[in-house]
Every structure is written in C-alpha cells, then in structure tokens.
N, C-alpha and C positions, 0 to 999 in steps of 0.2 A: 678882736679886730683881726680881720686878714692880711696877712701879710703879700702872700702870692697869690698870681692868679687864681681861677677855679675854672678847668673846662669841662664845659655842661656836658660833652658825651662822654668822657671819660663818668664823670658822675653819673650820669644814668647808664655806664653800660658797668657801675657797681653794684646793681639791686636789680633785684628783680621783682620784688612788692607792684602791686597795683596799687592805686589810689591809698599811696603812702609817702608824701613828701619829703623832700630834701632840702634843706635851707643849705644853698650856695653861697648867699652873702647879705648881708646888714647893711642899712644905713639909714640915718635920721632914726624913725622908729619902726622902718619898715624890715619885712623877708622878703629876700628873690628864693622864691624856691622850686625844685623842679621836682617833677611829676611824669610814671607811668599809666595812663588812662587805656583801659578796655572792658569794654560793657556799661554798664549803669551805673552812676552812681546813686545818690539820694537827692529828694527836691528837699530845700534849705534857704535861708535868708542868712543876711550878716546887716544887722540893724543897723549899727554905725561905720560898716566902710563900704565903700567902693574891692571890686576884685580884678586882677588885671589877668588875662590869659594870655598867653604869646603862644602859637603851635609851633613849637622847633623842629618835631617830623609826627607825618601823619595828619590827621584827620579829626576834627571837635566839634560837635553838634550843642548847643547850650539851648537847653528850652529852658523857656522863660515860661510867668505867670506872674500876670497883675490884675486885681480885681475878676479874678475867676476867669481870666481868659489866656488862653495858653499860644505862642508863637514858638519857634526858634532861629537860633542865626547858627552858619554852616560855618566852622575855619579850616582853611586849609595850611600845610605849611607855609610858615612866613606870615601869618593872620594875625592878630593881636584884637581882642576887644576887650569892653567895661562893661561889668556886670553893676548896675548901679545899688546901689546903701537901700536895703529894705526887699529888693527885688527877688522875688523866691526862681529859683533856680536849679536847673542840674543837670549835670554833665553827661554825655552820652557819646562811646568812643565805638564803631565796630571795627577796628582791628586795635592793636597796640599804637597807643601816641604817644610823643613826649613832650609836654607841657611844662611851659614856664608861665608863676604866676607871680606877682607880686600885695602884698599886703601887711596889714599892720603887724608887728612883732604881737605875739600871742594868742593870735587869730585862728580859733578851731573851725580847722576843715569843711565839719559838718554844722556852721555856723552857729546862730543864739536858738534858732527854730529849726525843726528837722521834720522828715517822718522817721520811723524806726530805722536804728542803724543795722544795717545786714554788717554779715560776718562779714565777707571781702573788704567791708569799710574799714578803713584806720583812721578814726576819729581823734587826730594829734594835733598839736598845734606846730606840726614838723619834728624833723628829724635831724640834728647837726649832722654833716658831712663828718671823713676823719675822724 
C-alpha cells in the first residue's frame, strides 16, 4: 500500500522504455499504470476486462476490430476511453504519449490473444515504481 502521493510526470520523466508500464497505484483489485506509447503496438484482446486509457500528454489512436471490421477512435490530451472485454485492439502513437491506463492487477499487456510480440513490446503485467 502507498503511503504518499505518486506524481505521474515525475514517474514518466524516470524511464524511458516504450510500451512498458508503470503501476502508480492499487486499489480494490485494480492497477493505475502509466505508459510511454510511440509507434505500433500489437493487435490484442483481454477476454475478461474492460481497459481504461486516459492521454495525460500527446496523442492515441486505438484501432479497434469486431467481427472482421476494423474502425478507430483518436485521443487527444485529457481524452480517456474503454476498450471493452473481448474487443481486439491496438494502440498507435506517432510521436511520444504519456498514457494512463487502468486494469485488473495481473493483466498482461499484450492481453490473452495477441499477434506476434515484436521486440519493442514489453509484454508485463507492469512494472512497480521505486
């Protein structure tokens, strides 16, 4: 459990990994974690959760794919959406973002279904701060 605060730039301006998170804080069964996104990541599902994204700076494209058909939704700083439980997905940054996501404690990155993981990916279930 935490005791102090946690601020999220001080935290992302400690790493410099891409699409390698930082769990910030716990609660109930969930992570707040945050995230540097640029380039591609991998298209992915997460069967049983829901995934929250918040853009705290920059720029998030999340293309989606249901039943063979592919859309996406644009975030801009200050955006937040839900990726919904089942829904294949994936993330697309063209410059450096900093993303805060939240989900279940244990929950790999590169969800239950993936395509191949590229090297740039850090397929973790997070990274404890400190």
């Amino acid at each position: 459990m935490m005791t102090e605060p946690v601020n999220l730039q001080k935290t992302l301006d400690s790493f410099t990994e891409l699409w390698s998170p930082r769990i910030v804080a716990q609660f109930n069964d969930y992570d707040v974690r945050v995230a540097k996104f640029h380039g591609e990541y991998v298209w992915h599902a997460h069967q049983d959760t829901d995934e929250l994204f918040l853009v705290v700076a920059g720029r998030l494209v999340i293309h989606l794919r249901e039943n063979g058909v592919e859309r996406f939704v644009t975030l801009q700083t200050g955006d937040t959406y839900v990726v919904p439980r089942g829904m294949e997905h994936k993330p697309v940054s063209d410059a450096e973002s900093h993303i805060l996501m939240v989900e279940p404690t244990g929950t790999l990155t590169v969800g239950d279904t993936h395509e191949e993981i590229p090297d740039h990916v850090d397929a973790t279930t997070g990274h404890h701060i400190g």
